[in-house]
Backbone as numpy.savetxt, mean C-alpha at the origin, in Angstrom:
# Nx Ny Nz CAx CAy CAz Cx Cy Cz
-6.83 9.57 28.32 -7.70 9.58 27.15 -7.99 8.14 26.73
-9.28 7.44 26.23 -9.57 5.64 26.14 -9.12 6.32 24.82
-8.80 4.71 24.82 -8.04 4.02 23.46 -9.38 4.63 21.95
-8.86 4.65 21.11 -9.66 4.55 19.53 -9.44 3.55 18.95
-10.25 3.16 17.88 -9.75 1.56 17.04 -10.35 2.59 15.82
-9.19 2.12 14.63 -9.45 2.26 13.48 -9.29 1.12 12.76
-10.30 0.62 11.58 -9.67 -0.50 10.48 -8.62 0.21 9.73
-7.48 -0.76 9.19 -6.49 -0.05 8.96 -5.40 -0.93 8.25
-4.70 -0.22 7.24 -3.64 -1.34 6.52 -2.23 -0.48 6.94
-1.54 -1.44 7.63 0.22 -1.36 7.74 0.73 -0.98 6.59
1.33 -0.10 6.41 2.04 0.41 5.04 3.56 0.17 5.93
4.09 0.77 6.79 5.58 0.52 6.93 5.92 0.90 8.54
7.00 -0.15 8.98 7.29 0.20 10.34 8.94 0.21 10.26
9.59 1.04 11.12 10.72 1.84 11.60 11.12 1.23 12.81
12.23 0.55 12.78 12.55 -0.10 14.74 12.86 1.32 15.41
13.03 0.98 16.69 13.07 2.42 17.28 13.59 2.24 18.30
14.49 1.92 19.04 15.06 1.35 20.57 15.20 -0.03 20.75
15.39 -1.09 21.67 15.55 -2.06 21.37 14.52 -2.75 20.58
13.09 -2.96 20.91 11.98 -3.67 20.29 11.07 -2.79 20.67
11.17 -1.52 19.96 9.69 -0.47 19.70 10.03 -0.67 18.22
9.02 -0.36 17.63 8.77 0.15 16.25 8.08 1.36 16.31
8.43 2.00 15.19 6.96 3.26 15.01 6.88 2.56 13.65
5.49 2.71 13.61 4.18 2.40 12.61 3.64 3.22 11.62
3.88 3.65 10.46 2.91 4.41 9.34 2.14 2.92 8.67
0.58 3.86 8.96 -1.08 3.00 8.46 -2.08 3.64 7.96
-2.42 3.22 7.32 -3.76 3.90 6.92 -5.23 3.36 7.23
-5.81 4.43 8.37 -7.29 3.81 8.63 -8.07 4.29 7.49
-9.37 3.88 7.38 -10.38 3.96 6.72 -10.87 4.90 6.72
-11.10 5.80 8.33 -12.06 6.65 9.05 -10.90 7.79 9.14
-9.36 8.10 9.18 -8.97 8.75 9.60 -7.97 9.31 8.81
-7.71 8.67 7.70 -6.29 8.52 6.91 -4.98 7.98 7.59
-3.97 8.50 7.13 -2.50 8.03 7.28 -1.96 8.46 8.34
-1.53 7.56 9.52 -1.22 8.05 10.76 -0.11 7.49 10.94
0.59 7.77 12.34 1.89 7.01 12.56 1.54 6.70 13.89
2.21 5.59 14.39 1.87 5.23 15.91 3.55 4.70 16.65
3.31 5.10 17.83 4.66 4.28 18.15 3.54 2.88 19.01
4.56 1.50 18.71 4.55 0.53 19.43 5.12 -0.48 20.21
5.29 -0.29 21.47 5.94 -0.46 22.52 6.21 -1.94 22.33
7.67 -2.47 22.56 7.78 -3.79 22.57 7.28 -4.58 21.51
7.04 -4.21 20.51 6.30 -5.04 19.26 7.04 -6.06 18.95
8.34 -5.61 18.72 9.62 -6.75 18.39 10.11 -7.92 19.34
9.45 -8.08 20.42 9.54 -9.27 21.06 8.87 -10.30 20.47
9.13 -11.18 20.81 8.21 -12.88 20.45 6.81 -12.72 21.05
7.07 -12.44 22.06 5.67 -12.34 22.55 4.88 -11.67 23.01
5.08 -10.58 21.63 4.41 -9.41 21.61 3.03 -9.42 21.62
2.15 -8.27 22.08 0.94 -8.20 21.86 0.07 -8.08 20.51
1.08 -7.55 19.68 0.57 -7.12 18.38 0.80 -8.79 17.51
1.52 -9.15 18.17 1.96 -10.47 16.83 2.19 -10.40 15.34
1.41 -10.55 14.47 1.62 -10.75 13.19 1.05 -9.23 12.47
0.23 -8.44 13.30 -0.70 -7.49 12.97 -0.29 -6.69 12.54
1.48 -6.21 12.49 2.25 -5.22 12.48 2.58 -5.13 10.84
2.64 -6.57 10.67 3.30 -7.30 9.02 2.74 -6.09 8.00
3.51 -5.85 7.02 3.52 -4.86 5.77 2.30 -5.50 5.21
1.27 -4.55 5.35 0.40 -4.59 4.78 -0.85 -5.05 5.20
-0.83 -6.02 6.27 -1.66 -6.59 7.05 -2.78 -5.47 7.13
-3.35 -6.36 7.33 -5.59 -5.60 7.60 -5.87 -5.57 8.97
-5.76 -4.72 9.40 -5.95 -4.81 11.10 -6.84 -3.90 11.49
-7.02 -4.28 12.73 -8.13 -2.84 13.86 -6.97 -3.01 14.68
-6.62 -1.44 14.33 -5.66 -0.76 15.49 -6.48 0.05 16.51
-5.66 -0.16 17.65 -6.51 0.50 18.70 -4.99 1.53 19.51
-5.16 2.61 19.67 -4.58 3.44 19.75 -4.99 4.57 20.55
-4.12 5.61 21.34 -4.65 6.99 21.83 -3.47 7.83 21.86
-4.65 9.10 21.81 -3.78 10.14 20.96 -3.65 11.07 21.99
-2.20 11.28 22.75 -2.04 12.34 23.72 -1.13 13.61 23.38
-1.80 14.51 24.10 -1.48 16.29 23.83 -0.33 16.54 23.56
0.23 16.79 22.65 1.84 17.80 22.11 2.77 16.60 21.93
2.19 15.56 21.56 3.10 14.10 20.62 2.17 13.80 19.66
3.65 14.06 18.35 3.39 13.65 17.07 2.82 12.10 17.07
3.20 11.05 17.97 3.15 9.79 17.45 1.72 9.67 18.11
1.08 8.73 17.60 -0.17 7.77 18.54 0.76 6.88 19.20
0.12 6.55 20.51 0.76 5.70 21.33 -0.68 3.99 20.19
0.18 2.88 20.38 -0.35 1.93 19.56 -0.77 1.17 20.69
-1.72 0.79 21.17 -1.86 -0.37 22.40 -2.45 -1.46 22.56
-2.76 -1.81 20.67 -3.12 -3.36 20.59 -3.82 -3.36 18.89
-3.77 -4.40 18.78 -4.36 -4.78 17.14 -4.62 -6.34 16.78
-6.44 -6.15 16.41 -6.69 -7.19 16.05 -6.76 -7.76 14.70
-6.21 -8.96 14.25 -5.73 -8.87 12.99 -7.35 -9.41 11.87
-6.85 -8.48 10.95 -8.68 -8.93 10.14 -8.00 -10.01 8.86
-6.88 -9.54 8.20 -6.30 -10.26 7.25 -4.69 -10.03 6.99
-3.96 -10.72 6.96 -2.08 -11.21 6.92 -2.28 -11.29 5.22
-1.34 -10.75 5.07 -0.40 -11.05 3.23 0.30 -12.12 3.50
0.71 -13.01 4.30 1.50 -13.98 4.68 1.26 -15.42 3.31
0.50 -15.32 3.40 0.19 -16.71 2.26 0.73 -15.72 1.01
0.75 -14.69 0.25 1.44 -14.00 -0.76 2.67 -13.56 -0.61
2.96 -13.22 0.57 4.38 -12.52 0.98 5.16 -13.85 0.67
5.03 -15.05 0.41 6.33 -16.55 0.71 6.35 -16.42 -0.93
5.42 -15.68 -1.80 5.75 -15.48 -3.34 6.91 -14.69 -3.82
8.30 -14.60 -3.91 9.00 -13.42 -4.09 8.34 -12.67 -4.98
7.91 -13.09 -6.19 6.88 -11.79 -6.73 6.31 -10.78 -6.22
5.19 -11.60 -5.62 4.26 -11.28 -4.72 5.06 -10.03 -3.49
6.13 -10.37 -3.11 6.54 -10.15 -1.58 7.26 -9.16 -2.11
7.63 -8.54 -3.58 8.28 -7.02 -3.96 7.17 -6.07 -4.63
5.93 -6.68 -5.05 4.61 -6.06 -5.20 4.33 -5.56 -4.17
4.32 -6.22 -3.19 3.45 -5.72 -1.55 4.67 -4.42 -0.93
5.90 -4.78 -1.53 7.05 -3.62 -0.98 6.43 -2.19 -1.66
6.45 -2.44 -3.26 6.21 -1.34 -4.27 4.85 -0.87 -3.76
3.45 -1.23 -3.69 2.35 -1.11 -3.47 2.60 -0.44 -1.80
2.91 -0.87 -0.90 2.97 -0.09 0.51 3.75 1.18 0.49
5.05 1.32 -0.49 5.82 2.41 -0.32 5.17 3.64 -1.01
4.27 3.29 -2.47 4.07 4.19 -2.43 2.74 4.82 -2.19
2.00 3.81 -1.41 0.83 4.53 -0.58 1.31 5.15 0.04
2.57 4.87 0.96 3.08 5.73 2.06 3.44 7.02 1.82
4.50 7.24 0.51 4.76 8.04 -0.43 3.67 9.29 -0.72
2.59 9.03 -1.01 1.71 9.92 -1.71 0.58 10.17 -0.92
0.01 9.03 0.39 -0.65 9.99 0.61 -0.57 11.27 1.91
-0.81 11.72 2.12 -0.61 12.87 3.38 -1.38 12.48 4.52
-0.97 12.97 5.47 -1.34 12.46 6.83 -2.50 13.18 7.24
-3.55 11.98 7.68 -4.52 12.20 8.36 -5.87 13.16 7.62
-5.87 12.41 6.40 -6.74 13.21 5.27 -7.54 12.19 4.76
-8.54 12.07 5.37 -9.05 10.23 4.60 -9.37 10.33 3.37
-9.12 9.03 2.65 -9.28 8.85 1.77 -9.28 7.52 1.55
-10.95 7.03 1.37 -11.54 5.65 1.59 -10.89 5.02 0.21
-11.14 5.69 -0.27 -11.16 5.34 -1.79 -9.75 4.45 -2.08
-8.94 5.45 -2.12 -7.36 4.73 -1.64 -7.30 3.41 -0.67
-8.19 3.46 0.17 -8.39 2.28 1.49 -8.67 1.53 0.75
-9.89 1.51 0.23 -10.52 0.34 -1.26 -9.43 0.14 -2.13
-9.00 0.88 -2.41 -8.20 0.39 -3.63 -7.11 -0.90 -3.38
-6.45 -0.41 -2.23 -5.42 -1.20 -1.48 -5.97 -2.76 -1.84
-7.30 -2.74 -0.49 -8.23 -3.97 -0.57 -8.12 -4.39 -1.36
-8.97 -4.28 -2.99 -9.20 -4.74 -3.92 -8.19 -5.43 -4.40
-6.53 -4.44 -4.61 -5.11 -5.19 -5.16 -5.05 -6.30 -4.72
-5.03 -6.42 -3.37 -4.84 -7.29 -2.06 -5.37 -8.98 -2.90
-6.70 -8.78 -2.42 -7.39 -9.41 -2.93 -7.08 -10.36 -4.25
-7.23 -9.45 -4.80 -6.79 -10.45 -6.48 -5.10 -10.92 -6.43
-4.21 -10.37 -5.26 -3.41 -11.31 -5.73 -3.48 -12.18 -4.68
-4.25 -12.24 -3.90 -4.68 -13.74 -3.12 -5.28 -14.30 -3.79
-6.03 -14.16 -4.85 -6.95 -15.21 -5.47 -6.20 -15.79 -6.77
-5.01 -15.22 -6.93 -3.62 -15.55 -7.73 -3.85 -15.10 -9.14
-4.12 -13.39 -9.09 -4.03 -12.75 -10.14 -2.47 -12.56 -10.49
-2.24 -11.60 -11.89 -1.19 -11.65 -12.23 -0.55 -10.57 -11.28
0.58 -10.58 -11.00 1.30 -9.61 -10.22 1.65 -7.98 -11.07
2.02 -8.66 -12.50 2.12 -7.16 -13.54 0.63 -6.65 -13.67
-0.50 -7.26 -13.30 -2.15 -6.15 -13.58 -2.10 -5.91 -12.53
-2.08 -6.60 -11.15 -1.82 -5.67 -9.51 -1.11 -4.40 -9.93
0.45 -4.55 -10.33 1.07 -3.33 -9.94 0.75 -2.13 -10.96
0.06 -2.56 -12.33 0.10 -1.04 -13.28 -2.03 -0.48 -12.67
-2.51 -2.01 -11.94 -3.85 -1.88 -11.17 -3.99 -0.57 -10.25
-2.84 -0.35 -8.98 -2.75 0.17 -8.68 -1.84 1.51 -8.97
-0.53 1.54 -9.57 0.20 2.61 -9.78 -0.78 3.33 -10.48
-1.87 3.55 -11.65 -2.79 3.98 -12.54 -3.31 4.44 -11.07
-4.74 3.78 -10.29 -5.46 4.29 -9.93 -4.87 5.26 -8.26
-3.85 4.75 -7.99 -2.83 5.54 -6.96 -2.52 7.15 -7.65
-2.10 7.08 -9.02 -1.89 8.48 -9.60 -3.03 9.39 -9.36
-4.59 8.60 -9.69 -5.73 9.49 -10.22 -5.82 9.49 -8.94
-5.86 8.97 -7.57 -6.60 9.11 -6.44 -5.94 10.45 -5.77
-4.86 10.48 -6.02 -3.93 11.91 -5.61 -4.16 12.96 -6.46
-4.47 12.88 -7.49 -4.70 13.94 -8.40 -3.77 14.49 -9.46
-2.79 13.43 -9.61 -1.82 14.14 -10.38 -1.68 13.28 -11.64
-2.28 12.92 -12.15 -2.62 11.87 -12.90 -2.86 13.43 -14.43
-1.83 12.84 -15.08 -1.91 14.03 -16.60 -2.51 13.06 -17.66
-2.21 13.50 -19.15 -2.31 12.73 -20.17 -0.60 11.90 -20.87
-0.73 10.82 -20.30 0.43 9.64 -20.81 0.71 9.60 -21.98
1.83 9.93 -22.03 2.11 10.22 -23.62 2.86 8.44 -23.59
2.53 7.54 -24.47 2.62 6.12 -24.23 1.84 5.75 -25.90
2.02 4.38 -25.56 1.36 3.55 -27.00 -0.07 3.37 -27.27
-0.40 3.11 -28.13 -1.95 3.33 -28.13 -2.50 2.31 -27.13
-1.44 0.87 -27.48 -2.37 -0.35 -26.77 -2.15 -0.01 -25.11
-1.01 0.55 -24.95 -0.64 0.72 -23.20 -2.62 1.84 -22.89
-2.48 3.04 -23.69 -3.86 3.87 -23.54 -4.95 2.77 -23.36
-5.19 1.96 -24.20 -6.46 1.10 -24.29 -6.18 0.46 -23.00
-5.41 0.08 -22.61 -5.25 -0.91 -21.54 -5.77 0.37 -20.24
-4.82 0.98 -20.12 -5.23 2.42 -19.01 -6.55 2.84 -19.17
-7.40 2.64 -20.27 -9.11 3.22 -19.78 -9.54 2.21 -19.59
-9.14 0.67 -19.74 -9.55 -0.26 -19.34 -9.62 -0.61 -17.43
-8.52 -0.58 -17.42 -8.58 0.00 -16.11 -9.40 0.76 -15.29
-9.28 2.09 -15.71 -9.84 3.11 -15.10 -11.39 3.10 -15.04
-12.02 2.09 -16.01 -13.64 1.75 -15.82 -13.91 0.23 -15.27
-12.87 -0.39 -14.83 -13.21 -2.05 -14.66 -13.08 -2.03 -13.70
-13.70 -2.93 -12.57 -12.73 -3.72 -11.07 -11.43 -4.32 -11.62
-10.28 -4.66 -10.60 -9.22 -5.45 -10.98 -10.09 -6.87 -11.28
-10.84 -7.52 -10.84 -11.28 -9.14 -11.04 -11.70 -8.84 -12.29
-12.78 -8.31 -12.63 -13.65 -8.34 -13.95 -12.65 -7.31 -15.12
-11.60 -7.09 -14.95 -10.58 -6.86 -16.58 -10.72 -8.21 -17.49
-10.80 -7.97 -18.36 -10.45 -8.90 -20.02 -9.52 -9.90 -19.63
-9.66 -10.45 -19.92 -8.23 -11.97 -19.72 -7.04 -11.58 -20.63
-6.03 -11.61 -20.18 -5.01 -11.56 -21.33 -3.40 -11.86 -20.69
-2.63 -11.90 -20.89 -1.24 -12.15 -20.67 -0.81 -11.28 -20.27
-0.35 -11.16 -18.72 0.22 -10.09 -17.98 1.51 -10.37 -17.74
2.66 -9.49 -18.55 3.83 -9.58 -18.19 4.12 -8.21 -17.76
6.29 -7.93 -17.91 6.83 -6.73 -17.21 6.52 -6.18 -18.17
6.83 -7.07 -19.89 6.40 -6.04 -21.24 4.97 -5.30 -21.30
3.99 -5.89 -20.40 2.72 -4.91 -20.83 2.59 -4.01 -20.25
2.15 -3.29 -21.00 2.16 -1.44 -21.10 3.33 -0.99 -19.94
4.42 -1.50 -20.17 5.73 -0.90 -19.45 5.96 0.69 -19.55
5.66 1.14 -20.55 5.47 2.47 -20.81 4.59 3.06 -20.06
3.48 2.80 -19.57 3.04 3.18 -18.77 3.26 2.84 -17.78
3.58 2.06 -17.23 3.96 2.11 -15.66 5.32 2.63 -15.24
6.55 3.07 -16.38 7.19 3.73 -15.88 6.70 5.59 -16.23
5.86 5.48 -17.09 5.38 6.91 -16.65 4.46 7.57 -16.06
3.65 6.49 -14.80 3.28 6.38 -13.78 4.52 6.83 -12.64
4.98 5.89 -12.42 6.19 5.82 -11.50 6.94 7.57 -11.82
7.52 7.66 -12.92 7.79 9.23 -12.76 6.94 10.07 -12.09
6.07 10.05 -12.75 4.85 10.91 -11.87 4.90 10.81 -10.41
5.22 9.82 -10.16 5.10 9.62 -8.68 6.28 10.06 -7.81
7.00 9.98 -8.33 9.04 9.92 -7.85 8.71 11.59 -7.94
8.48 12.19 -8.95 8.08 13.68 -9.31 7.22 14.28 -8.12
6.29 13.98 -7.40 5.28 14.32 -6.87 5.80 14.32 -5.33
6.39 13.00 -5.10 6.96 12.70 -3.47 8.41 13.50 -3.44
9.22 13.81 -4.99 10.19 14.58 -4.80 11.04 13.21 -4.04
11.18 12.73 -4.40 11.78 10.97 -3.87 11.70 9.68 -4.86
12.97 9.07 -4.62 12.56 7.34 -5.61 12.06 6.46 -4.74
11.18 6.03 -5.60 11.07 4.66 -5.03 11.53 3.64 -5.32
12.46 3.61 -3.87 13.20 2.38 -3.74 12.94 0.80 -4.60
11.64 0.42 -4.22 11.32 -0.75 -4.37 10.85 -1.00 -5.93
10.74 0.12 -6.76 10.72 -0.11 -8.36 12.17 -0.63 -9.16
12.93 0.07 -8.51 14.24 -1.23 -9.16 14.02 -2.37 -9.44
13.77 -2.82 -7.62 13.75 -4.48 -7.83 12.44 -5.03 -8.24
11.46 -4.44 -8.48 10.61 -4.67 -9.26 10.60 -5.22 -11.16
11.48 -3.91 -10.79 11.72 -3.68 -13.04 12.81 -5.18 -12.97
13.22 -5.66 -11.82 14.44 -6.71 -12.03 13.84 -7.68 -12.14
12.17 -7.87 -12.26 11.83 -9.08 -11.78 12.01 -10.18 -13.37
């Protein structure tokens, strides 16, 4: 069967034998897939950097009869988190933000929208947005994109801030002082919602709330 290429963001890889990994990603065109990739963990691997949490890649892949995995057989890299990942901020945002894309969405159900959304986070914290409007940026629009998104019982200003959101791009929001204190209430009753929904914690909100 020839190879497929999807555009596609690395959400999380699994070692698997000496230097295989298996791969959960999300293409654009296909949704959330898993791939195994042969030898990735060598130095001088084919995939190189492409594999990295979160990375923007065209995976190229094929899909054979009565195996769960895609076989992975190369990836060209479109964009690396590497210049944000050397931020420890930055580099437990990109943990929280990948786990729980991985978390919520279901396999092989596209959903561009979610693909965009990723992008967009991405983005603004390369252009050295605040890391607390990335993560309540996405946990907010991650809830509504799945559908489980209720009415937040929270503070009025956390509400104002959440429809602010929900009608703005992340770049073009209001200027204001983004700390762990803003609308904390809502982002941990985001995060329930979510822990609720996957029936699982997420790991990487601890060390988040530690920041």
């Amino acid at each position: 069967m020839p190879a497929q290429a999807s555009e596609s963001l690395i959400l999380r890889t699994y070692p698997s034998k000496e230097s295989d990994v298996i791969v959960s990603f999300l293409t654009r065109d296909g949704g959330k897939m898993r791939g195994y990739a042969r030898a990735a963990r060598r130095p001088k691997s084919k995939f190189g950097a492409g594999l990295e949490r979160l990375s923007h890649a065209t995976l190229f892949y094929v899909l054979r009869e009565n195996r769960e995995l895609l076989t992975l057989t190369g990836c060209d890299l479109i964009q690396s988190q590497f210049a944000i990942a050397s931020d420890y901020d930055c580099s437990v945002a990109l943990d929280y933000i990948a786990e729980i894309a991985d978390l919520l969405l279901p396999a092989n159900e596209v959903n561009e929208r979610f693909f965009r959304l990723i992008l967009a986070v991405l983005e603004d914290l390369r252009g050295g947005g605040p890391v607390w409007r990335a993560v309540l940026y996405f946990s907010l629009w991650s809830v509504r994109l799945s559908g489980i998104l209720g009415d937040p019982v929270v503070a009025e200003e956390s509400r104002e801030i959440a429809a602010g959101i929900l009608t703005t791009p992340i770049a073009q929001l209001p200027s204001r002082t983004w700390e762990r204190s803003t609308a904390r209430d809502l982002r941990r009753w985001l995060l329930r919602d979510i822990e609720t929904h996957a029936e699982r914690r997420v790991q990487s909100a601890v060390i988040l709330e530690s920041l």
